[in-house]
N, C-alpha and C positions, 0 to 999 in steps of 0.2 A: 200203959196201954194207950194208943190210938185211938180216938171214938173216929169210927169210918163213915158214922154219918153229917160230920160235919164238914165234907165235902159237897151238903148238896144244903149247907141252912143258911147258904149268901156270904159266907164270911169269906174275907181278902177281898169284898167289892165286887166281887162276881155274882154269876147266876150257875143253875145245875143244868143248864141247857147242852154246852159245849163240853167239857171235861176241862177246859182251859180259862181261867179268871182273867178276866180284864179292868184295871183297873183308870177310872176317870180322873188324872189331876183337876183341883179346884173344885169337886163337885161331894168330896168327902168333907165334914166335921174335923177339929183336931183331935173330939173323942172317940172318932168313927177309925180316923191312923190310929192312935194310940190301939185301939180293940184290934185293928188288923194289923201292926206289930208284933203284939203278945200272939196272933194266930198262926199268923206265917214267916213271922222273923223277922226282920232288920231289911231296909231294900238292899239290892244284890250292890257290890261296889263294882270298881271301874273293870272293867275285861282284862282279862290276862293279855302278858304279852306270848302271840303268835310263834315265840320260840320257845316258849313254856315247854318243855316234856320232862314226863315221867323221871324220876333220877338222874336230874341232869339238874347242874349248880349253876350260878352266875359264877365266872373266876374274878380273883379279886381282882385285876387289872383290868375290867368292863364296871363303867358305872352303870349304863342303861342304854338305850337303845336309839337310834336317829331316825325317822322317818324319812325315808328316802324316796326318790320317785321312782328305784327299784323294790324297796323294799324294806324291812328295818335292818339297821347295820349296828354292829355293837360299837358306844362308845368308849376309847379308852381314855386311862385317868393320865397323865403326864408326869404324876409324884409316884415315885417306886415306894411300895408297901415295906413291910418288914418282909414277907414271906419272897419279895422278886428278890432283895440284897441277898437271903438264906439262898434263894435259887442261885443267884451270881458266884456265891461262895464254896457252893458244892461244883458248879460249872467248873469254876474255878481250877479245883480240886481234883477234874478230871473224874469224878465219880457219877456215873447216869449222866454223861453230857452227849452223849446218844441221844439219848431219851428226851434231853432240854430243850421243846419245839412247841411250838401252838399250832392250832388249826388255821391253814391256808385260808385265804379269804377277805373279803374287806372291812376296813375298818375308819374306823371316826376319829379326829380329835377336834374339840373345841368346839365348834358350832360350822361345821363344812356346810358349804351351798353346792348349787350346780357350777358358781364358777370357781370352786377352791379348787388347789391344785391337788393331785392324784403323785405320790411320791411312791415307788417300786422296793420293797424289801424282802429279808429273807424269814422264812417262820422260824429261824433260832432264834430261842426266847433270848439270849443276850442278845444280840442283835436287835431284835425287835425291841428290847428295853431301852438297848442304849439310845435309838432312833426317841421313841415313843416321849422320854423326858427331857429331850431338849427344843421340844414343840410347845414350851408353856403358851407362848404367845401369839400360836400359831392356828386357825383355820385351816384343816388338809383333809385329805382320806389317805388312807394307808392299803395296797393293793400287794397282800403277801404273799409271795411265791411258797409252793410245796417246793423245798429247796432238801427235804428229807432230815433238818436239823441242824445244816451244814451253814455255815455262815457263810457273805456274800461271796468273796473272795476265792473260797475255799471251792465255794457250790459251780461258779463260773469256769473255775477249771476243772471241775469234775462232769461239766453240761448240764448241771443241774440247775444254777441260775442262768435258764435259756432260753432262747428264742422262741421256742416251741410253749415253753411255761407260760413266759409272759400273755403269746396269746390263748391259748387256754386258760386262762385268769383271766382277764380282760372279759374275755365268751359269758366263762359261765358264772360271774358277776355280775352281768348285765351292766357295765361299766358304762355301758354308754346310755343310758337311760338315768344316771345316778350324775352323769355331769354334760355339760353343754358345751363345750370345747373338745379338742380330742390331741391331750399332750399328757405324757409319761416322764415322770423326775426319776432319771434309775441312777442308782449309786454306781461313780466311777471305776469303782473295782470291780465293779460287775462288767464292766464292757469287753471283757476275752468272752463271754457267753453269748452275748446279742448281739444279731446282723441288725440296728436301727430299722435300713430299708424292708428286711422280711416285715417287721413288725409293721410299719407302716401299710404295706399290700394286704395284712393278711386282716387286722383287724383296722387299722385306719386309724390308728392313732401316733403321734409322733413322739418320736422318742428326744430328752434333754437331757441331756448327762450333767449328772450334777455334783457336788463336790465332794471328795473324798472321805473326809468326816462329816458326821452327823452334827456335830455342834454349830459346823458354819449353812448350814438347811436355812436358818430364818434369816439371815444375811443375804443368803443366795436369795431367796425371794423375793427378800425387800429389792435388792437389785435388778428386776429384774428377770432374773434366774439367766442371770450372765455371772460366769464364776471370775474371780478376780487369780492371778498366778499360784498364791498362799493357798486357794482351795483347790489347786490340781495337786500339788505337791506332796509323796507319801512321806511321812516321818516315820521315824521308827529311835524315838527316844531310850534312854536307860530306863524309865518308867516305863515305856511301852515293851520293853524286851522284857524287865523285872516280871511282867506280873504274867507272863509265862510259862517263867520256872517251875511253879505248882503243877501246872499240864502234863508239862515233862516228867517228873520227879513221880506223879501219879500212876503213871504206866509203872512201874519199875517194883512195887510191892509183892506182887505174884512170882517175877521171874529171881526176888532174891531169896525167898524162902528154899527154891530150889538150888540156888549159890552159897548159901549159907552151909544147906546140907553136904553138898560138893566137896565144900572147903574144908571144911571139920574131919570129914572120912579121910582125903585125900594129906592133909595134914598132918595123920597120925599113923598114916603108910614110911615102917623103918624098918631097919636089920632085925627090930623082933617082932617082923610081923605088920603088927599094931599097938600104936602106944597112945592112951587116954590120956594121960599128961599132955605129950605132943600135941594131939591133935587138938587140945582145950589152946595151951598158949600159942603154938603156931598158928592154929584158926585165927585168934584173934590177930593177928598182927594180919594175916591175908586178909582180913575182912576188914581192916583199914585202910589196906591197900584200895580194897574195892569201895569203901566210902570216900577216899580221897579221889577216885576218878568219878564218884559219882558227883562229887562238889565242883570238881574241876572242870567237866562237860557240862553236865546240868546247870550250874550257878555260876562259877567265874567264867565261862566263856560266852553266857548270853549279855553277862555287864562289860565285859571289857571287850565286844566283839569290836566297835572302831580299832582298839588300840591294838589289838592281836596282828599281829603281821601274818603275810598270804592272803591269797584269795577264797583260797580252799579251807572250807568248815572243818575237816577231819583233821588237817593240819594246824590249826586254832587250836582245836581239841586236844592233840597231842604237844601242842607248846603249854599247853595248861596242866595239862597232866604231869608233863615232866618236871614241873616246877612243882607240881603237889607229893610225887614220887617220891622226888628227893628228899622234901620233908618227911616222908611216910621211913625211908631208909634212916635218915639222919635220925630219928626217935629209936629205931629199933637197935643203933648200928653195934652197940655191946654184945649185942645177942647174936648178928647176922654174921655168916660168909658170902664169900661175895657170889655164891650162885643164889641165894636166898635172896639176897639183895638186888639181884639183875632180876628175879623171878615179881618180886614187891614194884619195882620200878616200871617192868611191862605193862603187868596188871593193870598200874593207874594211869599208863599212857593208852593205852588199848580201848579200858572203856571210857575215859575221858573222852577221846577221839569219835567212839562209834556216839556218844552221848552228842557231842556236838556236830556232829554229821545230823544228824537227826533233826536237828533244829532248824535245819535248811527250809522246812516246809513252812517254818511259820514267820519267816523275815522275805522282805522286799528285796534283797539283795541277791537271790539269785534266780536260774530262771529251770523250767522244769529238765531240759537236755544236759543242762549244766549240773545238776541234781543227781542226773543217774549216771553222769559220764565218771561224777565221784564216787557215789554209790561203788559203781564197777571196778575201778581203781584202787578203793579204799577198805572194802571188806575185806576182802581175800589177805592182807596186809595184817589188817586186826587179828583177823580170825589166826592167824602163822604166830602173831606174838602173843596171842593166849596161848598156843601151844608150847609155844616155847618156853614161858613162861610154868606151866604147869609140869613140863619135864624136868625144868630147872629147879623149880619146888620139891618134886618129889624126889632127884637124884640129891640133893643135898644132905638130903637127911642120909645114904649110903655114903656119902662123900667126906659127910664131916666128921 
């Protein structure tokens, strides 16, 4: 129980005049606190922080807050957690990479003033991560586009990292009260998206193109923020192609449940009808087929793509395929006639080919016209040698 009258017998240093206690440093006893301790608690600690609400967490990649002369800005940490690698791995994996995005907005690393630089990215969280840890040594703010999850590159051709973003982030950041200069560092691959000069009229600040990767940022700085030839240049290494493959290979689990089903029925289609046997071992040889082109687009034609002759992605794919084909024939050839054989060999050139046509969107080598004029070329082609292929499957089994 409360006693409700010891609201009015002076205790916490007040009087019962006001409703509200007031209390005088220096004019209490140490016995006088200790009694108004035990009555009203412990003094109050420091203020929450202003973005405190309800059900809402700090994420792990914010240490704490900047005091800005807009406002507070969350700082982030420059060492990737265990939980950002898990996030990389599933990205990775092509699983919820939709969904892999942070909240637009600005951000801190290090100890930013009004004259550190203002560096432009996109809210995918890989993107943002891979920016974010190679600023150990770095004073900046971080100014990140709602680019809808889409990395730079990607978001640039899609108008997403745009002209229009830029200054609507810049606006409603108050970006210009947070710094005392008026210059934007925006990633190279972004510049198919931004007219510089709009950006300039509209919100006043200048745009610097800066270099292609994220790890040469504090170099660029240090110099300057004059790029040297190495940081205009895009590579696109056997590491940078390798770690791809996942992406790719990640789309394809939904669409073979329904290939698998395909193959198995259509496998065991013969002069009596239907045959379980057939369609258990012929399945399996087709569905080698179709894992040999999945290896041969998917995985050998994003490592070997320098060494593959042509220009054209679908015909990469079909040289890779044809090589995996063979071997797919050559395992089976005791068993096969030669329509089952030309049926095994389509198969793994077909989706080899559409597998490496697909890849077109994620390498520097070609350009979006050039993309669809294969596109248009190259479907109709596949799509004739799956058919062919699947008559020649199924007539064999009449044939032989």
């Amino acid at each position: 129980m409360v006693d409700l009258d010891r609201q009015n017998n002076g205790c916490c240093g007040g009087d019962s005049s006001g409703g509200l206690t007031t209390i005088q440093p220096g004019l209490q006893s140490f016995e006088e606190m200790i009694q108004d301790d035990a009555c009203c608690g412990s003094p109050p600690g420091p203020a929450s922080s202003p973005l405190e609400k309800p059900g809402y967490k700090l994420l792990d990649f914010v240490s704490d807050f900047i005091n800005s002369p807009g406002g507070p800005v969350p700082r982030v940490k420059t060492t990737l957690a265990g939980s950002d690698h898990w996030g990389t791995l599933v990205a990775r994996l092509g699983l919820r990479r939709d969904q892999y995005k942070i909240a637009p907005g600005l951000y801190g690393v290090g100890n930013p003033d009004q004259d550190s630089p203002v560096l432009v990215t996109a809210n995918y969280k890989l993107t943002f991560d891979s920016l974010r840890r190679e600023l150990v040594a770095v004073d900046a703010w971080l100014l990140v586009l709602d680019t809808r999850g889409i990395n730079v590159w990607c978001a640039a051709g899609k108008a997403l990292f745009s002209t229009q973003e830029v200054i609507n982030r810049v606006k409603q950041t108050g970006l210009n009260k947070v710094v005392s200069h008026h210059q934007l560092i925006l990633p190279q691959l972004g510049a198919t998206g931004v007219a510089a000069h709009h950006v300039r009229k509209a919100c006043g600040f200048e745009v610097i193109w800066g270099p292609v990767r994220a790890e040469d940022i504090p170099d660029f700085i240090k110099a300057g923020k004059r790029p040297d030839k190495s940081m205009r240049q895009v590579t696109f290494s056997v590491g940078e192609r390798t770690v791809l493959i996942p992406v790719e290979l990640a789309h394809l689990p939904k669409p073979t449940r329904w290939v698998i089903l395909a193959v198995f029925f259509l496998s065991g289609i013969g002069p009596n009808l239907f045959s379980l046997s057939d369609a258990w071992y012929r399945g399996l040889m087709a569905l080698t087929a179709y894992a040999g082109g999945i290896l041969a687009g998917a995985v050998a034609t994003p490592i070997l793509l320098p060494w593959l002759p042509t220009r054209a992605f679908a015909l990469k794919g079909a040289l890779a395929g044809m090589a995996a084909g063979l071997v797919v024939v050559l395992l089976f050839k005791s068993s096969l006639i030669w329509l089952e054989a030309l049926a095994l060999l389509l198969i793994t050139v077909s989706m080899s080919s559409y597998l490496a046509m697909n890849f077109t969107g994620s390498t520097p080598f070609t350009s979006p016209s050039g993309v669809e004029k294969e596109m248009r070329r190259a479907i109709p082609l596949q799509a004739g040698a799956v058919l062919v292929a699947l008559v020649a499957w199924i007539s064999s089994e009449f044939v032989g």
